[in-house]
C-alpha positions, 0 to 999 in steps of 0.5 A: 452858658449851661443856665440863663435866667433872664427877664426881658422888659423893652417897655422899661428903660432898663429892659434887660437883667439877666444871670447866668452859670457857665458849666464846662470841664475844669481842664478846658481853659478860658479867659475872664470877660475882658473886652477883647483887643480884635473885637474892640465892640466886645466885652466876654469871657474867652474859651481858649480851646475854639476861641469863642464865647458864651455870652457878649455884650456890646457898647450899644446894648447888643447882647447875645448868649449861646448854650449847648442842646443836650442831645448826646447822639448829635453829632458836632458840628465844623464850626464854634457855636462860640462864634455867635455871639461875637459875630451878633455884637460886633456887627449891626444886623437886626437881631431878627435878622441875625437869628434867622441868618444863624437858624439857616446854617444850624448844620454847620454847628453842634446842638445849640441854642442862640439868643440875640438882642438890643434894646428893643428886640430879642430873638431866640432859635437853636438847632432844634428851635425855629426863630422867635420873638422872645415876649416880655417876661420872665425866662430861661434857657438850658440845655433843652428849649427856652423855658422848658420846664426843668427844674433848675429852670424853675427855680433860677426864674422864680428866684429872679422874679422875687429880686425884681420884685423888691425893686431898686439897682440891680444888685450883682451879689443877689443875682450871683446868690441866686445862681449858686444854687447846688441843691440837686433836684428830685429824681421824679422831677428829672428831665431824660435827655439821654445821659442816664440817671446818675448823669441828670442828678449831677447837672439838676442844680443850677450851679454844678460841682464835680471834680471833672465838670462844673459851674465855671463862671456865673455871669449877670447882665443888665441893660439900660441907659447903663450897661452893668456886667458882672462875673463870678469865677469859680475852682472845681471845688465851687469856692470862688476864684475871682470876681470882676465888674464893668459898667459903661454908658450905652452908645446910641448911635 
């Protein structure tokens, strides 16, 4: 994932909804989120290319999430951060433990950040972050640290909290609106993170569209009692290319 948005409330039967846009180059396949028949835990979307993923949930409630770290000069890594989140849902470590076990073997990956959880923890760590307990809240995660104020960010958190805040179901539609966002941010408010200006204008939106690169998928999650999994795809010109959803009773034991 380029853009997470997420609230995370273990207080509350239903303790996590989240939504998300996947950007990647239009030239590198992928498969739509399937549950997958060598990971039979795992329901997520396929990169073809490194054979990994950028999110996964599981029947339990374990969920994790990857997303790149913008850093231009690092150099990458030998092995897939696609790898993460699969290896989190498909086995039974504590996510605390989890992310501090992938926080000790950041250097065999490209910069990245990591997110893991169930229903009573998540933790978050990446190249350039140290492990954390995520608090209860509202949050988000890009391509720089979780909730550094860019303005995507912002902006995807502040529409999430308005949905919440009318209460009911989770409704998947509202959760894709709020992502498909394209309106870039204003050049004072850019963050620098090394690409250049021209750079930073095309990826400010939440959802991106250019020819070559662009918002791919807009994922949304939410966990309780129920697991519902949602995903949008999307073609180069933005115009949506297909749309699935998954729910599934949370196995506890």
């Amino acid at each position: 994932m380029c853009l997470i948005a997420f609230a995370w409330m273990p207080e509350r039967e239903r303790c996590l909804v989240l939504a998300a846009n996947r950007d990647e180059f239009h030239e590198r396949p992928a498969r739509p989120m399937a549950w997958w028949p060598q990971r039979p835990n795992c329901l997520a979307g396929q990169d073809l290319e490194a054979g990994g993923t950028w999110l996964a949930v599981g029947r339990k409630g374990r969920w994790a999430a990857v997303t790149n770290f913008r850093d231009p000069a690092a150099q990458p890594g030998h092995e897939s951060r696609g790898d993460l989140p699969l290896a989190f849902v498909s086995g039974d470590m504590a996510p605390a433990d989890y992310i501090a076990d992938v926080y000790s073997r950041r250097s065999a990956y490209g910069p990245f950040n990591v997110l893991a959880g169930d229903r009573q923890s998540l933790w978050y760590a990446g190249s350039r972050a140290e492990p954390q307990s995520v608090s209860p809240g509202l949050h988000a995660l890009s391509n720089g640290l979780l909730d550094q104020s860019w303005p995507k960010s912002r902006r995807v958190t502040t529409a999430l909290g308005g949905v919440l805040a009318s209460g009911g179901e989770i409704d998947p539609k509202r959760l894709f609106e709020l992502m498909d966002d394209r309106e870039a941010a204003p050049d004072p408010d850019l963050p620098d993170t090394g690409v250049g200006l021209e750079a930073e204008r095309l990826l400010s939106p939440p959802f991106i569209v250019s020819p070559r690169y662009g918002t791919r998928c807009s994922t949304v999650l939410g966990i309780g009692r129920e697991v519902l999994a949602a995903e949008r795809r999307f073609r180069a010109d933005g115009s949506v290319d297909g749309e699935l959803q998954y729910r599934f009773k949370v196995r506890l034991s």
